[in-house]
Biopython code that builds the backbone (N, CA, C, O; Angstrom):
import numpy as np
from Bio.PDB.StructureBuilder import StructureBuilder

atoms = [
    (1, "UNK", "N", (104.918, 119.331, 110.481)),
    (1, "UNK", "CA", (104.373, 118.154, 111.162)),
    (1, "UNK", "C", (103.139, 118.549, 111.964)),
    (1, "UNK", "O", (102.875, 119.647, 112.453)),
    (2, "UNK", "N", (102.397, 117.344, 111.995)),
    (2, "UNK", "CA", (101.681, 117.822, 113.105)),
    (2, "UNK", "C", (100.895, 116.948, 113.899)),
    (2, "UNK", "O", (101.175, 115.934, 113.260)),
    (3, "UNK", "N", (100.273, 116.614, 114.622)),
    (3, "UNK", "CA", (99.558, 115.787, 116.071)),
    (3, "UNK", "C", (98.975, 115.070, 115.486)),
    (3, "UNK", "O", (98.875, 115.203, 114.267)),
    (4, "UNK", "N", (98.377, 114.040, 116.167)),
    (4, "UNK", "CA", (97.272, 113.252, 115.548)),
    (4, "UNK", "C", (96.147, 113.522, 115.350)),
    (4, "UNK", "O", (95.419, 113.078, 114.462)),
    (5, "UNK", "N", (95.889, 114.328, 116.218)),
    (5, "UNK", "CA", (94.169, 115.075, 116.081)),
    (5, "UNK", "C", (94.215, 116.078, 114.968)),
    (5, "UNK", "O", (93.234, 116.793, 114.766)),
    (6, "UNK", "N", (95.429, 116.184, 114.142)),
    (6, "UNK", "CA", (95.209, 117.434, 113.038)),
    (6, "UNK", "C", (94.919, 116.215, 111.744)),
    (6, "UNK", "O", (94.341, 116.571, 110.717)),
    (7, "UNK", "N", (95.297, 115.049, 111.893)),
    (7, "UNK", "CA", (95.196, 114.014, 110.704)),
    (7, "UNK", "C", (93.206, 114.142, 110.481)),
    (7, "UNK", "O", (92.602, 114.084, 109.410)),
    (8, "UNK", "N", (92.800, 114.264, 111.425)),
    (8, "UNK", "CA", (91.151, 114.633, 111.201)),
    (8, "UNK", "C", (91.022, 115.449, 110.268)),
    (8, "UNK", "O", (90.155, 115.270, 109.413)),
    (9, "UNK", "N", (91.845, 116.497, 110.238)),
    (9, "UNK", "CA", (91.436, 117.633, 109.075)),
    (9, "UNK", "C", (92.001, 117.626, 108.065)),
    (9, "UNK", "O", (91.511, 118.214, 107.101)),
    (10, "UNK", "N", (93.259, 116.931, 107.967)),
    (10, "UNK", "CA", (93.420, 116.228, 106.495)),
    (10, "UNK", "C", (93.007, 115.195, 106.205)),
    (10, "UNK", "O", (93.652, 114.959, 105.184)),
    (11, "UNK", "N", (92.141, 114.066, 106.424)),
    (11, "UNK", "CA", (92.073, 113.156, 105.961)),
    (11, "UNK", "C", (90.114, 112.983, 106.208)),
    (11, "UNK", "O", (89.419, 112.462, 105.335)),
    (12, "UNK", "N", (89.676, 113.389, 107.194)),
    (12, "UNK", "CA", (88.276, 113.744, 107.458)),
    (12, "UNK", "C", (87.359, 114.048, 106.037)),
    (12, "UNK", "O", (86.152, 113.821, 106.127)),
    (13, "UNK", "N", (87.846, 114.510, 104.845)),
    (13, "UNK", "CA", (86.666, 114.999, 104.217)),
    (13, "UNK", "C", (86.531, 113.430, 103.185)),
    (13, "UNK", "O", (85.631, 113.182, 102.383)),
    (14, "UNK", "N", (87.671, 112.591, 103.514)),
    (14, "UNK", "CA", (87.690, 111.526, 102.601)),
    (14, "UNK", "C", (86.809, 110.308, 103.410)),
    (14, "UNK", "O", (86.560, 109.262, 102.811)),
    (15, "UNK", "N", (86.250, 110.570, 105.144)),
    (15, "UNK", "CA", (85.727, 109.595, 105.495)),
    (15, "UNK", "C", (84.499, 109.379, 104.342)),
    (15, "UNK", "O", (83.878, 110.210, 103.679)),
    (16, "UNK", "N", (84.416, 107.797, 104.398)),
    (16, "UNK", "CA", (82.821, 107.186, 103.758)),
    (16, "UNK", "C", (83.096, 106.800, 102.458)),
    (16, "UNK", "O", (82.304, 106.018, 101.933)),
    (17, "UNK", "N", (84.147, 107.223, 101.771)),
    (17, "UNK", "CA", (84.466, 107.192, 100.158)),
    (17, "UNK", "C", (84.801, 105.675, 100.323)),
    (17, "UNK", "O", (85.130, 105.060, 101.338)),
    (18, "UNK", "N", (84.622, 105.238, 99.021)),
    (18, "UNK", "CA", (84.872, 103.725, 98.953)),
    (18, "UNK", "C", (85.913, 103.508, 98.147)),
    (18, "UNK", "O", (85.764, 103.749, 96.949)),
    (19, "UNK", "N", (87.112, 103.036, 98.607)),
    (19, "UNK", "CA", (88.395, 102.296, 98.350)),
    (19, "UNK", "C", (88.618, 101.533, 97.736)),
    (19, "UNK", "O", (88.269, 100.463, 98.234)),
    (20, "UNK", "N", (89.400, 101.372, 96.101)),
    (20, "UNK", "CA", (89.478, 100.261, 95.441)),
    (20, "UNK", "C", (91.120, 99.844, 95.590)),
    (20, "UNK", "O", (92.037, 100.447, 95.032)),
    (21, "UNK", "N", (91.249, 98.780, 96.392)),
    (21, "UNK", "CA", (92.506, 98.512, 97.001)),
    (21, "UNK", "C", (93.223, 98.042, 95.913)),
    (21, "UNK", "O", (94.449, 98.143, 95.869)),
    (22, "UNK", "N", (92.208, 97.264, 94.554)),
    (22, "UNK", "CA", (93.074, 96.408, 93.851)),
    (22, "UNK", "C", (93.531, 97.320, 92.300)),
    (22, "UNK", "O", (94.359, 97.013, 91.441)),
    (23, "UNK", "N", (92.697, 98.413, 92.388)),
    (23, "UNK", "CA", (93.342, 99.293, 91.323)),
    (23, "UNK", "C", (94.166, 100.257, 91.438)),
    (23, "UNK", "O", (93.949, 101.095, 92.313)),
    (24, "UNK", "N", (95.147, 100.362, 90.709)),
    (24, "UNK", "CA", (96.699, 101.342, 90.493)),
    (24, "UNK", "C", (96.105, 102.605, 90.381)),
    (24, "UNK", "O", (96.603, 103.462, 91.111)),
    (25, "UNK", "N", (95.255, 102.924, 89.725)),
    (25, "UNK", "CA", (94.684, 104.313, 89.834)),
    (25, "UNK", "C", (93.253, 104.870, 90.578)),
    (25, "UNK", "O", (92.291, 105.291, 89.933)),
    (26, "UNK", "N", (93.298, 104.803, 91.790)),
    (26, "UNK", "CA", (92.020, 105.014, 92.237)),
    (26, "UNK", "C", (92.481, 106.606, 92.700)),
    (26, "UNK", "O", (93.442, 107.164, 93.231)),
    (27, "UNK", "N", (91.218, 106.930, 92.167)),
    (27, "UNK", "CA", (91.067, 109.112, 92.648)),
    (27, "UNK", "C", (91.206, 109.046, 93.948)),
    (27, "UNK", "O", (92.123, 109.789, 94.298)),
    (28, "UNK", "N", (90.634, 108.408, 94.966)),
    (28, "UNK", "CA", (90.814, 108.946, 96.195)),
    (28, "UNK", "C", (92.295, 108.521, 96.846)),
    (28, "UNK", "O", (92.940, 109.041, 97.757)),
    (29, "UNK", "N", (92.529, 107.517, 96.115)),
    (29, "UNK", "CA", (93.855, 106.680, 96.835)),
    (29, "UNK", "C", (94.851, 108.287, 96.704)),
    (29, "UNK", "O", (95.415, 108.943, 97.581)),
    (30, "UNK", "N", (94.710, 108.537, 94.929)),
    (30, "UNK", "CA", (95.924, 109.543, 94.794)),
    (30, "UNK", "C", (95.379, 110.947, 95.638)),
    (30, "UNK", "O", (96.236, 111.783, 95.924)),
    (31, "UNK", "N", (94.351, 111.125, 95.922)),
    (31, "UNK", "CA", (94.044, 112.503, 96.170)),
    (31, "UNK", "C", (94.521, 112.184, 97.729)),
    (31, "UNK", "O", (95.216, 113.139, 98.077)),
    (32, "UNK", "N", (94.425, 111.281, 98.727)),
    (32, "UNK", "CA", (94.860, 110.879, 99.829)),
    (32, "UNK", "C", (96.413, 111.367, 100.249)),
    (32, "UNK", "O", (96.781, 112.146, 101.128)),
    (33, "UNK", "N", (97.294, 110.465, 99.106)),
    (33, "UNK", "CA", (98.801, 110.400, 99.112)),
    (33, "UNK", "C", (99.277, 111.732, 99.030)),
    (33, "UNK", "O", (100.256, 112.140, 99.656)),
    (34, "UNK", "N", (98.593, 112.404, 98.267)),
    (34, "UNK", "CA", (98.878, 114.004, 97.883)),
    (34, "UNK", "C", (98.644, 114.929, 98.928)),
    (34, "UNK", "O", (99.217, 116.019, 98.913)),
    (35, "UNK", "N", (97.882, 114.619, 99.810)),
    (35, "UNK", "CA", (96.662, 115.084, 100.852)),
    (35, "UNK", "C", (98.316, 115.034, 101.970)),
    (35, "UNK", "O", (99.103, 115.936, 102.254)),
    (36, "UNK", "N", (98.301, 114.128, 102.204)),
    (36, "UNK", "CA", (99.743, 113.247, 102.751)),
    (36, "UNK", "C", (101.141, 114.084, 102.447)),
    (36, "UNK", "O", (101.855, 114.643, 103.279)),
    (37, "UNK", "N", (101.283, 114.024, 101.319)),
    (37, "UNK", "CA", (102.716, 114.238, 101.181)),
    (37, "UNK", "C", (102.733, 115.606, 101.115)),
    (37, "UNK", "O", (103.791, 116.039, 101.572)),
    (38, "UNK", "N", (101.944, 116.509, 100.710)),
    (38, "UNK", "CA", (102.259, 118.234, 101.149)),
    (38, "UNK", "C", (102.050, 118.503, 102.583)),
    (38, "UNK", "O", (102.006, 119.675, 102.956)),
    (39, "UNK", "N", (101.915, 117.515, 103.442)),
    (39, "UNK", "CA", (102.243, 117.968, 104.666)),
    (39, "UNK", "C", (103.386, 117.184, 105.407)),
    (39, "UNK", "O", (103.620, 117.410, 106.594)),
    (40, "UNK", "N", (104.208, 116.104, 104.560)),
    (40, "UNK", "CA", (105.166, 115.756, 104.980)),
    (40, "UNK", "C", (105.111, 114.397, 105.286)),
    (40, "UNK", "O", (106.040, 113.785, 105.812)),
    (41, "UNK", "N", (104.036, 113.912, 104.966)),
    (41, "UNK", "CA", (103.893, 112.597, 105.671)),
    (41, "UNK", "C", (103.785, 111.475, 104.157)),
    (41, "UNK", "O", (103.607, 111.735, 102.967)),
    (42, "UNK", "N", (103.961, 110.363, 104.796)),
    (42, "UNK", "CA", (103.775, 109.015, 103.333)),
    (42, "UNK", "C", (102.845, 108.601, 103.949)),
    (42, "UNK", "O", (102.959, 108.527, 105.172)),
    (43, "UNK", "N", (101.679, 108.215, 103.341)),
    (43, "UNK", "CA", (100.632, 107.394, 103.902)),
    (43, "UNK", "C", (100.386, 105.608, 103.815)),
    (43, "UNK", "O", (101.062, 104.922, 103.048)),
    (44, "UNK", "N", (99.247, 104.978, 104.785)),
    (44, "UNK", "CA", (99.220, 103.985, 104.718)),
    (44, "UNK", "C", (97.998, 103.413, 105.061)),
    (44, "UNK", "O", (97.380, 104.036, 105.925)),
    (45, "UNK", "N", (97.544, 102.537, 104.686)),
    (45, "UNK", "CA", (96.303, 102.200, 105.068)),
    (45, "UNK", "C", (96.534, 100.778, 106.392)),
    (45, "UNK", "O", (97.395, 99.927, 106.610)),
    (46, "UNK", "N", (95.225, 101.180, 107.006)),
    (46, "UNK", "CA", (95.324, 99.971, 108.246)),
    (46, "UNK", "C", (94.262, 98.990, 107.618)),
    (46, "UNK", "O", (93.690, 99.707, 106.797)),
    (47, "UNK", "N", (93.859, 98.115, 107.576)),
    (47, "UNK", "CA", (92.438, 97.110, 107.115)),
    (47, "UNK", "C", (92.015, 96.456, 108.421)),
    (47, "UNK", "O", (90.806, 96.387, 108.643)),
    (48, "UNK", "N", (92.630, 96.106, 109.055)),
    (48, "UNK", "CA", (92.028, 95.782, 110.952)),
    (48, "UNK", "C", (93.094, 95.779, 111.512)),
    (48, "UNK", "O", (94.277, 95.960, 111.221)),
    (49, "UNK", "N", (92.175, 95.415, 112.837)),
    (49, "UNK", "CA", (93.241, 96.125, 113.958)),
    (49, "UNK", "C", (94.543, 95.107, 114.325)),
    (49, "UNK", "O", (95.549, 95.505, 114.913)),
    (50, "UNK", "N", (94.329, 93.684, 113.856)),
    (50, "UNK", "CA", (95.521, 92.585, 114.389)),
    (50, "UNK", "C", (96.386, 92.727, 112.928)),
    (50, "UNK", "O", (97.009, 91.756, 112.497)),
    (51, "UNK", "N", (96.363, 94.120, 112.158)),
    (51, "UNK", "CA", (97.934, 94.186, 111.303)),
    (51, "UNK", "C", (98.694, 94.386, 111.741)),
    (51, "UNK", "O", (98.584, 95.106, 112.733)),
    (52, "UNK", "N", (99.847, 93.972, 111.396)),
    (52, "UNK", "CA", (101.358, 94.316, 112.116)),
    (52, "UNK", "C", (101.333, 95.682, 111.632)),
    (52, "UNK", "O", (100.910, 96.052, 110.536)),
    (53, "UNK", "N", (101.855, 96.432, 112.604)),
    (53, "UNK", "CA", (102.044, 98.067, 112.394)),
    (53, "UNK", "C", (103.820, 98.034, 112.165)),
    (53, "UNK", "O", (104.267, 99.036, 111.608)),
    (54, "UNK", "N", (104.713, 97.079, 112.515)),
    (54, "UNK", "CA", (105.915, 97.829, 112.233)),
    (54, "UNK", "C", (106.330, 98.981, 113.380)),
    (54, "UNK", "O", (105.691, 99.495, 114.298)),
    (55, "UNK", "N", (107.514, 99.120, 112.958)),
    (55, "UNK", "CA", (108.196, 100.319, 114.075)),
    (55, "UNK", "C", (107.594, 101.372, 113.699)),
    (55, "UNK", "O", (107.118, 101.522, 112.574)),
    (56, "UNK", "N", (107.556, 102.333, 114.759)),
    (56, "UNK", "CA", (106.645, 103.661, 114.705)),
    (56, "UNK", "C", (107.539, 104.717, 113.898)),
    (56, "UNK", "O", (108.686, 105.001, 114.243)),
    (57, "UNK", "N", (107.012, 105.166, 112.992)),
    (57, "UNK", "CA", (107.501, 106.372, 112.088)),
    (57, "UNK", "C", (106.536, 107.525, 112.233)),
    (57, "UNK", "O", (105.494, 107.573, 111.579)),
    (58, "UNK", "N", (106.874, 108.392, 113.042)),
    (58, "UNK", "CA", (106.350, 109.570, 113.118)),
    (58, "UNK", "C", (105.975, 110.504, 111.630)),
    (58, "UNK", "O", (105.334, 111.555, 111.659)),
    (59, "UNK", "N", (106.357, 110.061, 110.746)),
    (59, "UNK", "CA", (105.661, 110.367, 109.348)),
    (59, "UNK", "C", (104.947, 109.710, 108.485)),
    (59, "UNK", "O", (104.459, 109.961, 107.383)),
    (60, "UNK", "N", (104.986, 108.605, 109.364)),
    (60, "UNK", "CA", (103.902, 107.717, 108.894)),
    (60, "UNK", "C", (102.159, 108.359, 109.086)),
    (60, "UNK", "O", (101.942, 108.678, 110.255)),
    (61, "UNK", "N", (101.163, 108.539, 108.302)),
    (61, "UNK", "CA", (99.744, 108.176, 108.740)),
    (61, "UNK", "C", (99.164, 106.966, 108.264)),
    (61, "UNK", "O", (99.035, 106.458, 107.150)),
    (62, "UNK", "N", (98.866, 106.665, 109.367)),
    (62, "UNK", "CA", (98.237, 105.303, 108.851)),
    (62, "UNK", "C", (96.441, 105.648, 108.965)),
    (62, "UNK", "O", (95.774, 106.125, 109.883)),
    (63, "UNK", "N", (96.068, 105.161, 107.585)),
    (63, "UNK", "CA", (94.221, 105.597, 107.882)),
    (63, "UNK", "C", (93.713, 104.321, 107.543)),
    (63, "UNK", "O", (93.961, 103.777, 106.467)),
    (64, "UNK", "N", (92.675, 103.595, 108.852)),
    (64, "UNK", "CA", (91.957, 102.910, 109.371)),
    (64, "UNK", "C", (90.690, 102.718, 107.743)),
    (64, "UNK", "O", (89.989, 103.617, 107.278)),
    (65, "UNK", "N", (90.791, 101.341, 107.268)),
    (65, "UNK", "CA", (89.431, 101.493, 106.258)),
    (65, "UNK", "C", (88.466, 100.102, 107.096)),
    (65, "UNK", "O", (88.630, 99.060, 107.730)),
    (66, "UNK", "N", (87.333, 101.070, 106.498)),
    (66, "UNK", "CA", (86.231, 99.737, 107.201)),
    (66, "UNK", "C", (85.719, 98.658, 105.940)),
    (66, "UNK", "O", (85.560, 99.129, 104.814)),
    (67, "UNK", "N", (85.529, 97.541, 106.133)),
    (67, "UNK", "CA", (84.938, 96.621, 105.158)),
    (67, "UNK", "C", (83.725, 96.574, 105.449)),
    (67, "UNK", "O", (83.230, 95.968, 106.400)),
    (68, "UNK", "N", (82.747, 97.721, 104.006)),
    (68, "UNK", "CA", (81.659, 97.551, 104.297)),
    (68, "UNK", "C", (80.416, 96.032, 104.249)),
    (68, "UNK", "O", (80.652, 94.824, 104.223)),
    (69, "UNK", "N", (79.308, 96.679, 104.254)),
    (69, "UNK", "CA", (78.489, 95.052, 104.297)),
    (69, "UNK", "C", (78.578, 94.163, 102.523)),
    (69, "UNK", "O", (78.600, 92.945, 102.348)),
    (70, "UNK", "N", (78.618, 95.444, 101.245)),
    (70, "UNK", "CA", (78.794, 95.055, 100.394)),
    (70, "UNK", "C", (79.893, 94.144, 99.935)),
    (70, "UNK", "O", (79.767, 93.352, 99.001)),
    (71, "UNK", "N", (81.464, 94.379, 100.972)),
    (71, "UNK", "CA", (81.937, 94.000, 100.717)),
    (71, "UNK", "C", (82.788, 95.121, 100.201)),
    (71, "UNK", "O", (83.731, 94.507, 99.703)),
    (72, "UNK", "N", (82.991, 96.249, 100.044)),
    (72, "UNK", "CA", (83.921, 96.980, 99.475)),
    (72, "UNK", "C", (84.543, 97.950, 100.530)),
    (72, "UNK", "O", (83.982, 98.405, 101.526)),
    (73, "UNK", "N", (85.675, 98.146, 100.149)),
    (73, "UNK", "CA", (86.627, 99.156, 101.654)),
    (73, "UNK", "C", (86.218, 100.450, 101.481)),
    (73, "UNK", "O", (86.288, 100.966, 100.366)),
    (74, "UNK", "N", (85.820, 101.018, 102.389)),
    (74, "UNK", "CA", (85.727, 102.491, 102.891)),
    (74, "UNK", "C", (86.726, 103.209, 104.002)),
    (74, "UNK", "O", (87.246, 102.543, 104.897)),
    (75, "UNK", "N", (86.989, 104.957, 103.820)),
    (75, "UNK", "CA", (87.824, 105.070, 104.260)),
    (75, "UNK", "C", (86.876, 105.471, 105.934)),
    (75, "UNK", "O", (85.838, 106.128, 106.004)),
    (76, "UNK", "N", (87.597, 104.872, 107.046)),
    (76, "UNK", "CA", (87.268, 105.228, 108.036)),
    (76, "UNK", "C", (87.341, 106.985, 108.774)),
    (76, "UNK", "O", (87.458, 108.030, 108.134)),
    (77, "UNK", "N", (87.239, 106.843, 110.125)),
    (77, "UNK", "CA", (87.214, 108.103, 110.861)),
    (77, "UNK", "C", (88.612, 108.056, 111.667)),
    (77, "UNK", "O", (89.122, 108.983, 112.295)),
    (78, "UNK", "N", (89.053, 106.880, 111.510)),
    (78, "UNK", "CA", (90.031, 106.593, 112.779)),
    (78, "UNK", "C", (91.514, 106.816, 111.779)),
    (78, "UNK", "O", (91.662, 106.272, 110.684)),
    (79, "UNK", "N", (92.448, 107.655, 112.379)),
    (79, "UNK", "CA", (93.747, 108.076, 111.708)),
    (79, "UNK", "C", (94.612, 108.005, 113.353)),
    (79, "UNK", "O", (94.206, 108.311, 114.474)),
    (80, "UNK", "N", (96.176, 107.367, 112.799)),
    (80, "UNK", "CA", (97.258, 107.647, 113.642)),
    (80, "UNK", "C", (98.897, 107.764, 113.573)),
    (80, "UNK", "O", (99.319, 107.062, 112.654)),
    (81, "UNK", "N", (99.458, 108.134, 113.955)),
    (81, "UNK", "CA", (100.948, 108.153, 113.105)),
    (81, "UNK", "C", (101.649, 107.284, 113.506)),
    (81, "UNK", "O", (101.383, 106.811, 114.611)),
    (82, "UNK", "N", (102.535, 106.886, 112.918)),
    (82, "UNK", "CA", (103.218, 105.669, 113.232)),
    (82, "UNK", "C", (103.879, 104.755, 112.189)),
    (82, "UNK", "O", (104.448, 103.723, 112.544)),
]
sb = StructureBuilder()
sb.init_structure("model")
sb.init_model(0)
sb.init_chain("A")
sb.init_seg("    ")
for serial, (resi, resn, name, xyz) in enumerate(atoms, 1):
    if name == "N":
        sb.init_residue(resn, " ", resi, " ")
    sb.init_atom(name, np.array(xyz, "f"), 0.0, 1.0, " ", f" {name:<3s}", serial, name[0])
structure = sb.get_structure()
């Protein structure tokens, strides 16, 4: 396990990549989950900030995506567990 400030260094090299929410196979989605699950955690994406988060699961990461101006999701800077 580990802190929230270590989710920066797993999930940090994926900031800026652009997110295809509506396809089953997107490279970064799986390279994410994988990124995720060898350190113990299931991942999740946040899309803004008034989502219901649910009860806090300490193996949860949840990673923050921004909706760019085009219109397509990118993965943010902002990560937290829960």
């Amino acid at each position: 396990m580990c802190n929230e400030s270590a989710l920066a260094t797993i999930f940090g090299r994926f900031a800026g990549r652009e997110i295809a929410l509506t396809e089953e196979d997107d490279p970064t989605i799986a390279a994410m989950e994988n990124a995720a699950e060898r350190r113990g955690y299931f991942l999740r994406f946040v899309t803004d900030q008034g989502q219901d988060e649910g009860a806090y699961n300490p193996r949860r990461a949840n990673v923050h995506l921004d909706k760019a101006a085009d219109g397509k999701w990118r993965v943010s800077t902002r990560y937290h567990l829960g």
